[in-house]
C-alpha positions, 0 to 999 in steps of 0.5 A, a space after each residue: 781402078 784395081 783392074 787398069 793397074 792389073 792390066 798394066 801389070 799383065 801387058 808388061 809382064 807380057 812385053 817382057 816375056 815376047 819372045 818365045 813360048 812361056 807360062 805367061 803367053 799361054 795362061 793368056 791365051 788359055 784365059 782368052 779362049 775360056 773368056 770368049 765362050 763365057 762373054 758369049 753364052 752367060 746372059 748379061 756378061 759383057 765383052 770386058 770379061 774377056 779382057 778380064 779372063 786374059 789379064 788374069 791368065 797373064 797373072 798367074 804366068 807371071 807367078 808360074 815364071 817367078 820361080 824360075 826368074 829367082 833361080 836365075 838371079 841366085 846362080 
């Protein structure tokens, strides 16, 4: 259930920032390209931790764009 709200969170975040390069885009992709090795050589993983990886890179996107975000709203 915890990871269905994250990703929830993780698709809006990135609906949100669709246009143009930015943090939240890039930690996504960075999570996938790290995710697909990992589904691929550990034994036993499933494919969901690529999904998993992404989600968490989406994430911490968010949390690089926060700050500037802030000062936006202050200004």
């Amino acid at each position: 259930m915890l990871w269905w709200i994250l990703a929830a969170i993780a698709v809006v975040g990135l609906i949100a920032f669709a246009k143009g390069p930015n943090p939240v885009w890039g930690t996504a992709t960075t999570g996938l390209i790290i995710g697909i090795p990992l589904a691929i050589f550990w034994p036993g993983a499933s494919w969901w931790i690529v999904g998993r990886a992404a989600i968490v890179g989406a994430l911490i996107g968010l949390v690089f764009e926060l700050p500037h975000l802030l000062r936006k709203r202050r200004a």
